[in-house]
C-alpha positions in Angstrom: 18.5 -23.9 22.8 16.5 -27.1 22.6 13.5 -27.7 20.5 11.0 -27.1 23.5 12.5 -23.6 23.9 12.1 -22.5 20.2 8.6 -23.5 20.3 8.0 -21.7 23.5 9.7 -18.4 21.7 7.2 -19.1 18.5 4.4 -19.8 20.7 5.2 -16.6 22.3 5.8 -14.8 19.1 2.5 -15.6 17.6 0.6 -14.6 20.5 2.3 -11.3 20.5 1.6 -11.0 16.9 -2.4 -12.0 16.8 -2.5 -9.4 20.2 -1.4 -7.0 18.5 -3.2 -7.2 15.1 -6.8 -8.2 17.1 -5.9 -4.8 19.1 -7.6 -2.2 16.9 -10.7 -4.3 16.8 -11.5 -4.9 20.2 -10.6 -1.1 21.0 -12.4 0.5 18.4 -15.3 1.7 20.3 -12.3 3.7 22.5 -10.4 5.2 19.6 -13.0 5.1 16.7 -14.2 8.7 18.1 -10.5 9.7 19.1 -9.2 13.1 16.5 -5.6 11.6 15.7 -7.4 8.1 14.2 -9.7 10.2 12.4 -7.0 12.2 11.0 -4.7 9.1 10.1 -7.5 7.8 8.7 -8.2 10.2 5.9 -4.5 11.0 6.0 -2.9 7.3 5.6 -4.2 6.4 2.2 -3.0 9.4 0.2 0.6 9.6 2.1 0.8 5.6 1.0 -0.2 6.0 -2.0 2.7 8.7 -2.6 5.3 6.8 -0.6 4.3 4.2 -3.5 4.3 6.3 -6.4 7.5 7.6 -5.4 9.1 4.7 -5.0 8.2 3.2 -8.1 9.3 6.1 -9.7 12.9 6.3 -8.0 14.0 2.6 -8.3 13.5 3.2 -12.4 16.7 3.9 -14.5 15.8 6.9 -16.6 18.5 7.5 -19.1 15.5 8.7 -21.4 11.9 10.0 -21.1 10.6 7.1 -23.1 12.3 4.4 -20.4 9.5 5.4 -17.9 6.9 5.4 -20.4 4.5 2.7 -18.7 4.9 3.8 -15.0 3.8 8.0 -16.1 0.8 6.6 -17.7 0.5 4.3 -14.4 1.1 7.4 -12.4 -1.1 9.3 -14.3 -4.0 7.0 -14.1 -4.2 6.5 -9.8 -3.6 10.5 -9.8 -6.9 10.5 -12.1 -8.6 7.7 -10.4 -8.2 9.3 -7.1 -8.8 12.8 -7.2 -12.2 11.3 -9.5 -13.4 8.6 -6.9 -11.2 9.4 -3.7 -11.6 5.9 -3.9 -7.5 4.5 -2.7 -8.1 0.9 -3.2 -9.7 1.3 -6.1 -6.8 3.3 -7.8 -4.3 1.1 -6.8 -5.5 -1.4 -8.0 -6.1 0.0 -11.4 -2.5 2.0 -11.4 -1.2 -1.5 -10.8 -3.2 -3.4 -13.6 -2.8 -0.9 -15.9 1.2 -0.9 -15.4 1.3 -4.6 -15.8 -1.3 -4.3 -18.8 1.5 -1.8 -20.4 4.9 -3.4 -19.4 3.4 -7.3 -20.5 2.7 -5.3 -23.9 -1.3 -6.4 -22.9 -2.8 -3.1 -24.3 -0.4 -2.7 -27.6 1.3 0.4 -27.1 
């Protein structure tokens, strides 16, 4: 391929890629009101978030209770955060800070 047909395939790449991610903003008048958005969208966050957790959990080696310490407490904290708040971002973000505040030895324990 010469250098005028890879830039053609980026060219057409990118435009495919900013269609599709402008998409859901130019149609959201049509499917704001639309049941199955609704649904995903009080559905999506929670079903992340335990795609997440379970993942973070899984990849751990757990030859002992004590190896998974800082990711329980992690756990523990976005399960609080969330059924507090129902606030996804927000528990997150502090599940996340308050795992790398434990594993970097931030927090002393």
């Amino acid at each position: 391929m010469s250098d005028t047909d890879y830039l053609l395939a980026a060219l057409i790449m990118g435009g495919v890629t900013f269609g599709l991610r402008a998409l859901p903003f130019v149609a959201r008048g049509v499917i704001a009101h639309h049941h199955r958005i609704q649904v995903l969208g009080r559905r999506l966050p929670v079903a992340m978030m335990v795609l997440l957790t379970l993942y973070a959990v899984g990849v751990h080696n757990w030859s002992s209770p004590a190896d998974g310490r800082d990711q329980l407490i992690a756990v523990a904290v976005v399960a609080v955060l969330q059924l507090w708040r129902r606030q996804a971002l927000t528990s997150i973000l502090a599940g996340t800070l308050v795992y790398m505040a434990l594993v970097n030895g931030w927090l002393g324990l």
